[in-house]
LUMKEKOL-269524 format. One record per residue: residue in three letters; x, y, z of N, C-alpha, C in turn. Coordinates in steps of 0.05 Angstrom, whole numbers, plus 5000, padded with zeros to 4 digits. Example, Ala and Ser with C-alpha at 12.3 -4.5 7.8 and 13.67 -1.06 7.14 Angstrom:
2
ALA526448865156524649105156526449345156/SER525749555142527349795143525850015157/
***
This chain:
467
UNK684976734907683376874888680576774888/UNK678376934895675376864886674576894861/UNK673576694845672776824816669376864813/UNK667776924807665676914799664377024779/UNK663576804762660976834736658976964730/UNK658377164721655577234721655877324692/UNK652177064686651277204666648977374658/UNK647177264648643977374654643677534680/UNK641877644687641877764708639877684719/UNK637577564704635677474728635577104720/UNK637377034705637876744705639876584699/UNK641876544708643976544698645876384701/UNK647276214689649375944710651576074703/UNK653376034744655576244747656776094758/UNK659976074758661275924771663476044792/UNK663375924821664676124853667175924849/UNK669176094852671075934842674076014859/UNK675775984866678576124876680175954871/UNK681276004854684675934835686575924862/UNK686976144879689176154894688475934922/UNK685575784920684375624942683775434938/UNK682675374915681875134896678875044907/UNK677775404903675175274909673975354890/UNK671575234886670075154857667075204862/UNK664875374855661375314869660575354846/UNK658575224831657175234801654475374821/UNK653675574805651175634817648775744800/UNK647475774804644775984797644076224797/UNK644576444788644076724803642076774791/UNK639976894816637577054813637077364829/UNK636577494816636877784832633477854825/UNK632378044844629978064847629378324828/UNK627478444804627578654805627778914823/UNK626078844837626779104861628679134866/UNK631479004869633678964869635379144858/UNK634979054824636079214815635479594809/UNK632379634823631479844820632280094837/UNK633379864869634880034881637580014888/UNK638880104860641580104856643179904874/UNK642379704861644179454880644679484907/UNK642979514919643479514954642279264962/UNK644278994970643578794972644478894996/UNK641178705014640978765042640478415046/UNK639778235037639577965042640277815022/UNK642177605027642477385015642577085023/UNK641676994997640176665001642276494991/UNK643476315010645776094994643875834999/UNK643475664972642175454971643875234964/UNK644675094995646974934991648774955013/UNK648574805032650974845063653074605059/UNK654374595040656774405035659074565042/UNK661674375035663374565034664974815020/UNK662474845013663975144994661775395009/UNK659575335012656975505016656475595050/UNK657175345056656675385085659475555097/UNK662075445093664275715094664775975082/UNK663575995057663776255039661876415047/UNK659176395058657276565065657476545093/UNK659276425116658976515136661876725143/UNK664076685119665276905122664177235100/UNK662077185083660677425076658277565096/UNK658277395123656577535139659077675152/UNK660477585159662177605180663677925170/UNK663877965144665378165136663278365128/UNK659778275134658478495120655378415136/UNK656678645150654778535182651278745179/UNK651078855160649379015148647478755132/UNK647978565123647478415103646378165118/UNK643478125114642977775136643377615111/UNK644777465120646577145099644676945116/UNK642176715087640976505108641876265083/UNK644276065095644375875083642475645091/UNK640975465060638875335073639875115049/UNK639074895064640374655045637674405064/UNK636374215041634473995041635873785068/UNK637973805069638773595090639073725116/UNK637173625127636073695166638973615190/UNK639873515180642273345198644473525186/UNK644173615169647473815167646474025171/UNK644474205171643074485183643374465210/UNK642574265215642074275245645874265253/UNK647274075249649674115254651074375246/UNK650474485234651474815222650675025247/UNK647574905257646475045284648375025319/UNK649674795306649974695337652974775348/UNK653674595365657574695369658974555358/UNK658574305346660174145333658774195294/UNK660474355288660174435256660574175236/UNK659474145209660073945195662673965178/UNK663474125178666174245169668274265186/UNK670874105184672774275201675374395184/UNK674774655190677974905182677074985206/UNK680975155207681275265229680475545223/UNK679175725245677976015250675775915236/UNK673475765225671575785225669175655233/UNK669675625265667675545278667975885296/UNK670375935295668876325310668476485298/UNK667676485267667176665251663176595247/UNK663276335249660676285253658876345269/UNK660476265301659176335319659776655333/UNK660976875320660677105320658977235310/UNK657877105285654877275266652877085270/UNK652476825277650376665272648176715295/UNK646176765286644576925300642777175302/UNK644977385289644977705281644177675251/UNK646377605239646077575212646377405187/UNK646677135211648076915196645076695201/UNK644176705182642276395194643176085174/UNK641875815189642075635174639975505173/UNK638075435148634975365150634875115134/UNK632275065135631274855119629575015097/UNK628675195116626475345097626575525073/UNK627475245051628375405031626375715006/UNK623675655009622175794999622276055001/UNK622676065040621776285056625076505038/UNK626176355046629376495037629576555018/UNK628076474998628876464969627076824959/UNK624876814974622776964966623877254981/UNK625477235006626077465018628277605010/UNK630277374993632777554980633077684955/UNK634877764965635978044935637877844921/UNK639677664936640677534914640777244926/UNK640977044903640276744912642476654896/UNK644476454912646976254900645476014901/UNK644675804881643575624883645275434873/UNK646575274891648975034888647274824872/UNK648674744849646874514834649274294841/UNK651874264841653774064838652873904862/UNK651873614853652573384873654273344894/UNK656373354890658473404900660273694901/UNK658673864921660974194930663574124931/UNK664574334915667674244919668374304951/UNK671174364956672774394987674374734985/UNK672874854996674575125007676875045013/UNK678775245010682075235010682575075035/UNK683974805028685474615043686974755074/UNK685074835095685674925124686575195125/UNK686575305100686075675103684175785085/UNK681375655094679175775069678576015083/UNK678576015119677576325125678076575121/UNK681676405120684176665110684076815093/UNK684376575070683576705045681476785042/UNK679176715049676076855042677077165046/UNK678677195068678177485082679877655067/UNK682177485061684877705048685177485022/UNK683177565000683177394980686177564957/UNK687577314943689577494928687777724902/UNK686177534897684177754884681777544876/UNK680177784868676977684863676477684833/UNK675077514825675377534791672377404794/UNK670677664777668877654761668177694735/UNK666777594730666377534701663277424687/UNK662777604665660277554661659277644629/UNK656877614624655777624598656778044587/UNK657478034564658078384561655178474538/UNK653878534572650878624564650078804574/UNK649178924574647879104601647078974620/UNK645178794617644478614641646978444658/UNK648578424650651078264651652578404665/UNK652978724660655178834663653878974691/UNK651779084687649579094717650178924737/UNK650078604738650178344751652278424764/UNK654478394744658178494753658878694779/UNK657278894766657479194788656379094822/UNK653478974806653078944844654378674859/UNK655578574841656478364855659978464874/UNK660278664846662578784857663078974881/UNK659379064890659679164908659779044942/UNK658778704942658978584951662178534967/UNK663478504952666178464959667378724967/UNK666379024956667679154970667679174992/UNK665079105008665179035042669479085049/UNK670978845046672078835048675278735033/UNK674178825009676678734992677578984968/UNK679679084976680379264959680479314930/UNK678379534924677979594898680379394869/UNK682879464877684779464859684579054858/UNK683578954867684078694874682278534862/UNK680278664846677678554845677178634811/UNK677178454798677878394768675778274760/UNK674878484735672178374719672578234695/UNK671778094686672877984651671077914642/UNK670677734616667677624605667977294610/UNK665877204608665676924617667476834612/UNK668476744595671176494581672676584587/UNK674176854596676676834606676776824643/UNK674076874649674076774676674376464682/UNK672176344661672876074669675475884664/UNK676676014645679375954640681175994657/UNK681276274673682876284693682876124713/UNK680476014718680275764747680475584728/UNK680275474710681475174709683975234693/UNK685475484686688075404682690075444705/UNK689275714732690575694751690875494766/UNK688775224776688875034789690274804772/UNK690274894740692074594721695074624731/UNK695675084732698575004731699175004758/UNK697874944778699174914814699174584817/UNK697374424800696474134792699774074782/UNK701074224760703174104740706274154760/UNK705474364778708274424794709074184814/UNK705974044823706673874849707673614819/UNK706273534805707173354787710573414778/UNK710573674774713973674758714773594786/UNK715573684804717773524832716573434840/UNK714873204826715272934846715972754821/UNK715672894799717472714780720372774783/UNK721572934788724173044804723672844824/UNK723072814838723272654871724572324858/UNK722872284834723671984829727471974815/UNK728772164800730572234805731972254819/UNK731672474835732972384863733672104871/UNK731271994874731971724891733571564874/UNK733771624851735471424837737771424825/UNK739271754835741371844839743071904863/UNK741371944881743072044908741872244910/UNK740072524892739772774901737872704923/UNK737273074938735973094956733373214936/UNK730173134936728873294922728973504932/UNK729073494965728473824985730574004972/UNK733373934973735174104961734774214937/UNK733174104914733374124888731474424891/UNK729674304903726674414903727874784916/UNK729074764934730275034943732075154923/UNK733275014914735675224897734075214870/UNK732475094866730175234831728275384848/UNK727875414876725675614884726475854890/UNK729375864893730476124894730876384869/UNK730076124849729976294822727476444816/UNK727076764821724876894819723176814798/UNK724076774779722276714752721376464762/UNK721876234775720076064787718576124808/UNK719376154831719076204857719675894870/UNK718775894903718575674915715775454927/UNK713275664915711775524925709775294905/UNK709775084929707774864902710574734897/UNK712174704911714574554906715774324922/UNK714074244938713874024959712973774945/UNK715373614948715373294941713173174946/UNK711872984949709772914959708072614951/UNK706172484962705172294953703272314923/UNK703372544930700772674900699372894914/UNK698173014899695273204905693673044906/UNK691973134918689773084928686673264921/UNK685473284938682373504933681073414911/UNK678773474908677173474880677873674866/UNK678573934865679274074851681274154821/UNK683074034842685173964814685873804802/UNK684173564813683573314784681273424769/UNK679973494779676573564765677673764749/UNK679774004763679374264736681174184714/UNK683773994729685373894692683673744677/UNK682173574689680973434671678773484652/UNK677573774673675173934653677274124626/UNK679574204637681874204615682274114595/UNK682873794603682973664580681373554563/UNK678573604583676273484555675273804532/UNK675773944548675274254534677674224503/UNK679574184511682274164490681373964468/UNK680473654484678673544460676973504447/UNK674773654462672273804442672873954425/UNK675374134431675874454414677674294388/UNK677874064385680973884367683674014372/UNK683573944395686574084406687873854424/UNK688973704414688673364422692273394432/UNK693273504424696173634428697073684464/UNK694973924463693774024490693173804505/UNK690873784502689573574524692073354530/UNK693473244510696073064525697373194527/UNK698673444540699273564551698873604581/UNK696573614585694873634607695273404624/UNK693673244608693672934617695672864630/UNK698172924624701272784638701172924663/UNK699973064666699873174707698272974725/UNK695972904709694872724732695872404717/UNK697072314697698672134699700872094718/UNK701772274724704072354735703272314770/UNK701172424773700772374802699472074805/UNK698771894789697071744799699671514796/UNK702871604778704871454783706071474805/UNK706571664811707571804841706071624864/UNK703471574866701971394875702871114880/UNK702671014863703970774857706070624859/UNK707270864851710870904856711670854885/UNK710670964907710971004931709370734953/UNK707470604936705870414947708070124931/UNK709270114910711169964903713069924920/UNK714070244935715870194943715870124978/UNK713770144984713169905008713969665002/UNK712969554988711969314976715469124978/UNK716669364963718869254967721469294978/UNK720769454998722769425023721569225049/UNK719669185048718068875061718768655046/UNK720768665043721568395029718868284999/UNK718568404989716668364970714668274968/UNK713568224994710768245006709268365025/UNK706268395023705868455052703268365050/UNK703368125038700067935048700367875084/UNK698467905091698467885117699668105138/UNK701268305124702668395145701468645159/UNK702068685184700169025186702069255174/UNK700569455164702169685161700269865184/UNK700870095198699470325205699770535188/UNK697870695172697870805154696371065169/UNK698771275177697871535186696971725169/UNK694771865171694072055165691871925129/UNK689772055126687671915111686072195097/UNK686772455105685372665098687572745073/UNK687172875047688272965028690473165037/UNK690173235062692273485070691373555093/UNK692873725109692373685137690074005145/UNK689573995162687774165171685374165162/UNK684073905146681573865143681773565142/UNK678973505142677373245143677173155116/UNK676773305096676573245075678373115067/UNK676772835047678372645037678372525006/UNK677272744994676172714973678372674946/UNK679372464930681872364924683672474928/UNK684472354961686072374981688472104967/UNK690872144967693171944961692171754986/UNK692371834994691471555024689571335017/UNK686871425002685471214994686971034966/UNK688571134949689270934928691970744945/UNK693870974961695770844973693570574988/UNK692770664993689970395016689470214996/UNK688370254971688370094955690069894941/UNK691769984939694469814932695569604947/UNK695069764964696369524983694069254995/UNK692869415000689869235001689868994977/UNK690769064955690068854931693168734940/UNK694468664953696768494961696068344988/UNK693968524998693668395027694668435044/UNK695068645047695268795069694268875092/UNK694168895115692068865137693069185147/UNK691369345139691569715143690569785174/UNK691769835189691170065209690670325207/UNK688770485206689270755204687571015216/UNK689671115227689171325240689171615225/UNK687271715228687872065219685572175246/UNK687172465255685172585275683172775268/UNK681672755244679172985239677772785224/UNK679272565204676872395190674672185207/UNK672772125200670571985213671771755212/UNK671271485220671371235215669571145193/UNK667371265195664871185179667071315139/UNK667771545144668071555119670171475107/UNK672871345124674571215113672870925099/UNK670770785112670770455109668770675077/UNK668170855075666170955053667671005027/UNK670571105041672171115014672770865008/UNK674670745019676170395015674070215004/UNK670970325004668570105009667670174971/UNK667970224956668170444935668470224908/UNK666270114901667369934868670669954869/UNK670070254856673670144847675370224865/UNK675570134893677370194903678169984921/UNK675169844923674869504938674469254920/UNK675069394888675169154868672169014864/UNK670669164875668069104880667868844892/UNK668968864923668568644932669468854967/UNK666868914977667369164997667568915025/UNK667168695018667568545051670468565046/UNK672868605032675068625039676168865058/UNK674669045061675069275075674569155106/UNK672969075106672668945135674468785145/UNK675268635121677968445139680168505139/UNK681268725115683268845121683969175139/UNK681769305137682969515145681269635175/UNK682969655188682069745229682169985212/UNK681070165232681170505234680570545268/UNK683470675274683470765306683570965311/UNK682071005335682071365346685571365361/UNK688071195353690071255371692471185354/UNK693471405349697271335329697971095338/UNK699071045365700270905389699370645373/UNK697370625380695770345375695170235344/UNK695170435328695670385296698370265299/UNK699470295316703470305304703670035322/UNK701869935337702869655357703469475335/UNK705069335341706369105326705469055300/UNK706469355285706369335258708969355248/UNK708169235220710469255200713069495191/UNK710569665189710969905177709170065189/UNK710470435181709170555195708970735163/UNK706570835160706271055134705171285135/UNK705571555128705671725139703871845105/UNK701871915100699572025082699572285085/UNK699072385109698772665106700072805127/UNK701773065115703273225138701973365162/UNK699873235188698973345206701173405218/UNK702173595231703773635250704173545282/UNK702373385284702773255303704372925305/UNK704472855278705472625268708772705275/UNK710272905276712573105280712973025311/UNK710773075329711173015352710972765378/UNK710272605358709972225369712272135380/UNK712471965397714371875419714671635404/UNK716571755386717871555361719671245376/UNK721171315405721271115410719970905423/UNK717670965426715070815444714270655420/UNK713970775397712370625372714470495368/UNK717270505370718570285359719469975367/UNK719270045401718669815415716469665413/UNK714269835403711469655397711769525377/UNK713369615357713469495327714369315323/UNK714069135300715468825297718468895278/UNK720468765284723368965272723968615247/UNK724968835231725869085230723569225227/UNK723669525237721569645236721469945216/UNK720069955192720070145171719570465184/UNK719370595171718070905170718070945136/UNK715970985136715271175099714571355094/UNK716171605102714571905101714371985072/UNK711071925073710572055046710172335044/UNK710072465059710172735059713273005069/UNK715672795077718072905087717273095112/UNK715572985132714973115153716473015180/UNK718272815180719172785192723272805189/UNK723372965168726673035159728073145184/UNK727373265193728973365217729473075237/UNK728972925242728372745261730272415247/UNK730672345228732272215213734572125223/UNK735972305232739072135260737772085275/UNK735472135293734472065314732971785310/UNK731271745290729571545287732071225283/UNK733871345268735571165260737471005279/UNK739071255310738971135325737270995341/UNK734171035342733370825356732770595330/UNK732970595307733770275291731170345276/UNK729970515265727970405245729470485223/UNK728370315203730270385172727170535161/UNK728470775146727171035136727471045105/UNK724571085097724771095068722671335061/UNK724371455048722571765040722471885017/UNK720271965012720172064974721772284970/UNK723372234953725272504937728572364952/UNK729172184968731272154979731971955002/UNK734971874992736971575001737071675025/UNK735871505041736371635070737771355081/UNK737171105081738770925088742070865071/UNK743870825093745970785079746470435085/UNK745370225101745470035113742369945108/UNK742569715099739769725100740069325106/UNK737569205125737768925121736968885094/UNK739368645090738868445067736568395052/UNK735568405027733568315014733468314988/UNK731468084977731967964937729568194940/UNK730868374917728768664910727468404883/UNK724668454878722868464853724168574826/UNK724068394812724568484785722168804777/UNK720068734788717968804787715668814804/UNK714169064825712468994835709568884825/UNK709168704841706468574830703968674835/UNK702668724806700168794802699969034807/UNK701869224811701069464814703769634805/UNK704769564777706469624771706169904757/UNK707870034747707870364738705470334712/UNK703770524714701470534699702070514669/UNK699870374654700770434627700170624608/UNK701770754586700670944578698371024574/UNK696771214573694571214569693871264540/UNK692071114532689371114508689571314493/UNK690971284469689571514454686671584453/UNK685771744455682671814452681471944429/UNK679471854417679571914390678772254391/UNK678972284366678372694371675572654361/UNK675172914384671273024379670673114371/
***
């Protein structure tokens, strides 16, 4: 779903948003009078801002509206220029050929923000510091075959004007019936309550997952026979380390401060227990390293696969991988880690982070390698941990890494991407430990912790006084 804000018509803060993608753009709208004089026939538009929301959303609005020159221009020379080149600053899949199909014709990427600003009919001007992330490795998809478009805006004439031509924008390619107008507040409500309740689904089963493990169930099993029930469905029902993205911590949490501005204090702890919930799930799973290593792992290597929040992007933006990194790090842990789209530069940038290096960032240096090679993350390590479901993690020459490994030798699929593979791994001897489910029936000997140290299950949180 795309949502978008419009208020004012020649000034106005609007927010680009998709519930069904979890993408989010705060912007500016300015429309030219002439603009509106000739019945909304937007022939150029200005996106001010090549992040990741701006630089993919307007090169799939060229792509679908080839009548229309789209010039995204953003202050930083080194991401324009990379937007120009063959290696894009973004990676999703299909949109490096959706780029380089219009870029050129009708797609530009500038510095020259003035020139752009002065030639368009309409201007998106990104103010957020931080652009949120187009849908986690199907933003092109959805851009193109959105479940629907939701606009929303001031109920003015000027307002309701804004609405129409914006709505004509999308008809390029998105069917009339799909494309939903409302007034501000129930637009903005719809993106931060659609992304709270896809936020509360991964939270309810993986609090299910901790069950499981402490019964015998399978979460996978559970998760299928409540997804078969139409009044639920099945998706958003995958066990997991946590969510991840900026999106759906940022929109529960803009949730929950809304609930306690409004004295709706009920609500907001309400809310609150989803990202409680994931940041236990966190913890939970970094404990439980902790203590199938015999109740340490000062000194020991782990290889810690995968570092992006979800697979098919680079993006790592509170990614489970960096707190899992953190946890273990504050035990001493010596981290290997591989992911194939993240930089090196921006893993040592996350781990390197006040609160994530205890404000003490030379510890990143001595604990944690980052390799361009699985193979070699996995040489004579401890453990092997599995962050994010790339699919290629599925196809590793599981017995090559186990000969490399120091035995007994672990597996921790935090994502259940390796379930199919479980008799196999087992005959070659690694002992397997996986969220939602008892997969060892034999396990070597060991005095379990009364309690893991220092990073034990979070404590409740703070009442907060009402506003």
């Amino acid at each position: 779903m795309l949502g978008l804000v419009v208020g004012e018509i020649f000034h106005s803060e609007i927010s680009f948003h998709t519930c069904h993608t979890c993408l989010s753009l705060y912007c500016l709208l300015y429309f030219n009078y002439v603009f509106i004089l000739q019945m909304f026939q937007i022939k150029k538009i200005c996106c001010i801002g090549a992040g990741y929301v701006g630089g993919p959303t307007c090169s799939v609005i060229a792509h679908m509206c080839p009548e229309i020159t789209v010039t995204v221009v953003d202050v930083n020379e080194s991401r324009i220029k990379a937007w120009n080149s063959e290696t894009l600053p973004i990676y999703e899949p299909g949109l490096k050929e959706v780029v380089e199909s219009c870029r050129g014709k009708n797609l530009f990427f500038s510095t020259d923000i003035d020139s752009a600003i002065r030639e368009a009919d309409l201007v998106f001007i990104s103010v957020l510091s931080n652009p949120e992330f187009l849908a986690e490795g199907t933003a092109v998809r959805d851009l193109k075959e959105p479940d629907r478009v939701l606009i929303g805006g001031d109920e003015t004439a000027e307002g309701q004007r804004a609405i129409r031509a914006l709505c004509a924008v999308y008809e390029h390619w998105v069917p009339k019936e799909r494309i939903i107008t409302t007034n501000t507040w129930s637009s903005e409500l719809s993106k931060l309550a659609a992304n709270a309740f896809l936020a509360q689904r991964i939270s309810s089963i993986n609090s299910i997952s901790a069950l499981c493990e402490a019964t015998g169930a399978d979460v996978e099993e559970v998760a299928k026979a409540i997804g078969m029930d139409q009044r639920i469905g099945s998706k958003f029902l995958k066990a997991s380390v946590g969510f991840g993205g900026s999106c759906f911590q940022k929109d529960v949490l803009n949730l929950v401060y809304l609930c306690e501005a409004l004295n709706l204090p009920e609500v907001a702890s309400y809310w609150q227990q989803v990202i409680d919930m994931n940041e236990y799930q966190r913890r939970r799973f970094a404990c439980r390293i902790i203590d199938c290593l015999f109740n340490t792992v000062t000194g020991k290597k782990i290889a810690l696969l995968g570092f992006s929040f979800k697979k098919d992007t680079g993006d790592t933006r509170e990614s489970s991988s960096i707190y899992i990194s953190k946890y273990l790090m504050d035990e001493g842990a010596k981290l290997f880690i591989y992911d194939p789209k993240v930089l090196k530069e921006q893993i040592i940038q996350d781990l390197s982070q006040p609160s994530i290096s205890e404000d003490n960032p030379e510890r990143v240096s001595e604990l944690v390698t980052v390799t361009s090679d699985p193979y070699e993350a996995c040489q004579s390590a401890h453990a092997l941990v599995i962050c994010t479901e790339w699919d290629m993690f599925k196809e590793l020459d599981y017995e090559k890494i186990y000969k490399k490994m120091l035995k007994p030798a672990f597996i921790f699929d935090g994502r259940r991407v390796l379930d199919h593979l479980h008799p196999h791994l087992q005959n070659i001897g690694f002992q397997i430990e996986t969220i939602g489910k008892k997969v060892i029936s034999t396990r070597i000997p060991y005095a379990p912790a009364a309690v893991c140290p220092r990073i034990g299950a979070p404590e409740p949180p703070i009442k907060k006084a009402k506003v």
